[in-house]
C-alpha positions as CSV (number, residue, x, y, z in Angstrom):
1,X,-62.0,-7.6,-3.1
2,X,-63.5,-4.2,-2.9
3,X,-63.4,-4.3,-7.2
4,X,-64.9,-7.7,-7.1
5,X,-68.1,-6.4,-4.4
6,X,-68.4,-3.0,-6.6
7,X,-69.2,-4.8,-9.7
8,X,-71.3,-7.3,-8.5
9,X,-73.7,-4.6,-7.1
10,X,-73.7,-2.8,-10.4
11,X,-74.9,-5.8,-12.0
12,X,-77.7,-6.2,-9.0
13,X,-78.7,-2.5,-9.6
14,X,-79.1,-2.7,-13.2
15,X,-80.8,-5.8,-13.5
16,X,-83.5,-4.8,-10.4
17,X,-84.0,-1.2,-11.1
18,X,-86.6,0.3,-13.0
19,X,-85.9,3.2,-14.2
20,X,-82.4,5.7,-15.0
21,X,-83.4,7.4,-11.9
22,X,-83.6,4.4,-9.8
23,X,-80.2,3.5,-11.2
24,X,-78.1,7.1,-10.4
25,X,-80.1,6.8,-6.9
26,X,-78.4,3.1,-6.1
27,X,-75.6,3.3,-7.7
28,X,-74.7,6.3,-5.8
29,X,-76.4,5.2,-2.7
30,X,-74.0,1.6,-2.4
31,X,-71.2,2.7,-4.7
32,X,-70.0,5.7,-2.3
33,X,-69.7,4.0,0.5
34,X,-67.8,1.0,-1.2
35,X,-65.4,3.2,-2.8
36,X,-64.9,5.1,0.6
37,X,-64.1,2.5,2.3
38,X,-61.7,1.5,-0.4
39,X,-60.0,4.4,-0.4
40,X,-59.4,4.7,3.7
41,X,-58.2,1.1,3.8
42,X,-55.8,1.1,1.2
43,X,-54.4,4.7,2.8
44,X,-54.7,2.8,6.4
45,X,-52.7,-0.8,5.1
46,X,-50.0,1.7,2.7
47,X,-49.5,3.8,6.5
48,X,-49.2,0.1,8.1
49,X,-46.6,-0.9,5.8
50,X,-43.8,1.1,7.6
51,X,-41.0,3.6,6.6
52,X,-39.5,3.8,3.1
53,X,-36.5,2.0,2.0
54,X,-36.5,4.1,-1.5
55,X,-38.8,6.2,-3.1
56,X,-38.6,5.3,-7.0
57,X,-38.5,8.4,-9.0
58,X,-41.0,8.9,-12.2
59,X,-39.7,7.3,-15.3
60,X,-40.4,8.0,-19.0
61,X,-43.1,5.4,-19.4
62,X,-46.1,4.3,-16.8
63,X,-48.0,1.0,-16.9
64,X,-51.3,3.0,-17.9
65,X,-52.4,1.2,-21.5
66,X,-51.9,-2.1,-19.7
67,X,-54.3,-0.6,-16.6
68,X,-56.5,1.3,-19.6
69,X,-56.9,-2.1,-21.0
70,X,-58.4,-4.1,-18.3
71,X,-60.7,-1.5,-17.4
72,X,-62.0,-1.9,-21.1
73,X,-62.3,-5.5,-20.8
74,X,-64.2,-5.4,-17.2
75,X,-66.8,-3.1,-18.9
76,X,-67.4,-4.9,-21.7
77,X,-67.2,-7.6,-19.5
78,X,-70.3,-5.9,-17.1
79,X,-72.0,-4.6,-20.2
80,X,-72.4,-8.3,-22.1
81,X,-74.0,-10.0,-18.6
82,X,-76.5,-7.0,-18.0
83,X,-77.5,-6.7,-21.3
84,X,-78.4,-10.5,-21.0
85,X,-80.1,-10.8,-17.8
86,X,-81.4,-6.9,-18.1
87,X,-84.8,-6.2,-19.7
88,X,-85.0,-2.3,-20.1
89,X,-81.4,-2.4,-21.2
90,X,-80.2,0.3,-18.8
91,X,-76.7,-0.4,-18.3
92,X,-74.2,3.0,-18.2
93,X,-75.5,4.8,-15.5
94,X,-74.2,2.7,-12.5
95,X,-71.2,1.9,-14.4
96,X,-70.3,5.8,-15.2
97,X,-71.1,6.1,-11.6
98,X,-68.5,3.3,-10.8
99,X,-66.0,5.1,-13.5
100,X,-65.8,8.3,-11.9
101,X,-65.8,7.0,-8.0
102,X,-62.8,4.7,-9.2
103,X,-61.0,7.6,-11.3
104,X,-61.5,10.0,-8.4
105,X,-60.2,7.3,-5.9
106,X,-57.3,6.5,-7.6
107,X,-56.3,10.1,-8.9
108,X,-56.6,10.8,-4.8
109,X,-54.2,7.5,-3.8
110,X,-51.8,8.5,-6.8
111,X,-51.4,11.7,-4.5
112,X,-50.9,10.4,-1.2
113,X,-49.5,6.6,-2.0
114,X,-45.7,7.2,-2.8
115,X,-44.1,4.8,-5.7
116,X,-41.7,3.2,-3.4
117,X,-40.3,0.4,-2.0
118,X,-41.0,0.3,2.0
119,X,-40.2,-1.9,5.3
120,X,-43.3,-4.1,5.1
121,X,-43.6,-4.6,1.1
122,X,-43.6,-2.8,-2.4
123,X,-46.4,0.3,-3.3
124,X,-46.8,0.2,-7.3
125,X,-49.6,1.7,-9.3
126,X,-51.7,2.1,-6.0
127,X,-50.9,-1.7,-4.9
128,X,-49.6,-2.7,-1.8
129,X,-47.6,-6.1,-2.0
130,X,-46.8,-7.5,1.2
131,X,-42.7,-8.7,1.5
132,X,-43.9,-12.1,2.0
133,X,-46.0,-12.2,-0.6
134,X,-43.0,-11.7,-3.2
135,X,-42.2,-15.4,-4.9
136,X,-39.4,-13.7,-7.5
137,X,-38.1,-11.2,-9.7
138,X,-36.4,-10.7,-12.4
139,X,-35.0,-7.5,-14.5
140,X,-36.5,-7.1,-18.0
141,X,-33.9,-5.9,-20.9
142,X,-35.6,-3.6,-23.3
143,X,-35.3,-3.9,-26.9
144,X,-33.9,-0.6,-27.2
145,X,-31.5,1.7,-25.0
146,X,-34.1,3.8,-22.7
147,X,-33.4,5.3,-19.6
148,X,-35.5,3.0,-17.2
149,X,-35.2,-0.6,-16.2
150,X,-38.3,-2.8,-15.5
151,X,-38.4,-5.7,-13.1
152,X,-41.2,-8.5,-13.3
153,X,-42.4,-9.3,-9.7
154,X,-44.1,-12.5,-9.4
155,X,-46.3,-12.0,-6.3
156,X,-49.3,-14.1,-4.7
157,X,-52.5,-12.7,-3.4
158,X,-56.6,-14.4,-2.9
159,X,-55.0,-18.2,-4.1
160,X,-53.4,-16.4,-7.5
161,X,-50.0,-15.3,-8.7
162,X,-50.1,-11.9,-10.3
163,X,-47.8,-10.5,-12.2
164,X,-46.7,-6.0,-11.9
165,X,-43.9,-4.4,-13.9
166,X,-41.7,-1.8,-11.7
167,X,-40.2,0.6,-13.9
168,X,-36.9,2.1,-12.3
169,X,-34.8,4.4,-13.1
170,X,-30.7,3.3,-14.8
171,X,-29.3,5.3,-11.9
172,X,-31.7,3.3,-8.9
173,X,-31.7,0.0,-10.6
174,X,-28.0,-1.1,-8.1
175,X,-29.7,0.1,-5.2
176,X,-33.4,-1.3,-5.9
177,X,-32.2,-5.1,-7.2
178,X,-30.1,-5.0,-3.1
179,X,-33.2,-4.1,-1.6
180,X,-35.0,-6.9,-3.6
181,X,-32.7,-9.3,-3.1
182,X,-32.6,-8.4,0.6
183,X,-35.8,-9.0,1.2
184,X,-37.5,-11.7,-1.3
185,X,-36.7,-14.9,-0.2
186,X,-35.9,-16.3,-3.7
């Protein structure tokens, strides 16, 4: 929600805005705040989601080209629509803006939001999934011997079914697929 509000006023502030200063001066006037508030609810709802079940240790291999991807396609995405409805065609400033606010916001949550798998839900990659939001799972056999195990969880969330990746260590995957089970309703 807070993505869908921060991108929507980057678009406003490059479109109305006159001039590169105008644009740092918005951007960082509305973006701050947006990506403030960001940051302290998502710390407030992972702090609401209770005690930890299991914290999943670091594996070999992160979700990052998948997340590095999107992010390419939502700028190009922002570019194409202001450089059509902009005149002056000003568009990086606000978004750079919105680059570094997000980077620095999520390098902070990756600090204080433990991988793990908790009373309330699932924290992965900075997202809190609620328990009963969960519709399935299912483990993932890699190609080739490695020394994780992913699991596809098929979660809901705004009217959509979404789709994360857990990666798991060999030696947690017993005790993380009884926790799962345990608490998706499958």
């Amino acid at each position: 929600m807070f993505n869908v509000i921060s991108i929507g006023a980057i678009i406003v502030i490059m479109t109305v805005s006159k001039s590169y200063q105008e644009d740092a001066k918005w951007a960082l006037l509305i973006l701050i705040p947006i990506i403030l508030i960001k940051t302290i609810y998502t710390l407030y709802r992972y702090n609401k989601m209770g005690k930890q079940f299991i914290k999943l240790k670091k594996t070999s291999i992160e979700n990052s080209i998948v997340s590095t991807f999107v992010m390419f396609l939502v700028a190009l995405t922002i570019i194409a629509i202001t450089d059509l409805l902009s005149k002056s065609h000003r568009i990086w400033i606000p978004f750079l803006i919105y680059l570094a606010l997000s980077t620095l916001s999520g390098q902070y949550l990756k600090k204080h939001m433990l991988k793990c798998l908790m009373d309330k839900g699932i924290c992965i990659d900075n997202r809190l999934i609620g328990w009963t939001k969960v519709h399935s799972y299912k483990w993932v056999i890699p190609q080739k011997k490695i020394d994780f195990a992913s699991a596809e969880i098929s979660y809901s969330r705004y009217y959509f079914k979404h789709l994360i990746i857990m990666t798991v260590l060999d030696e947690q995957k017993e005790e993380v697929d009884q926790i799962l089970k345990m608490m998706i309703r499958a």
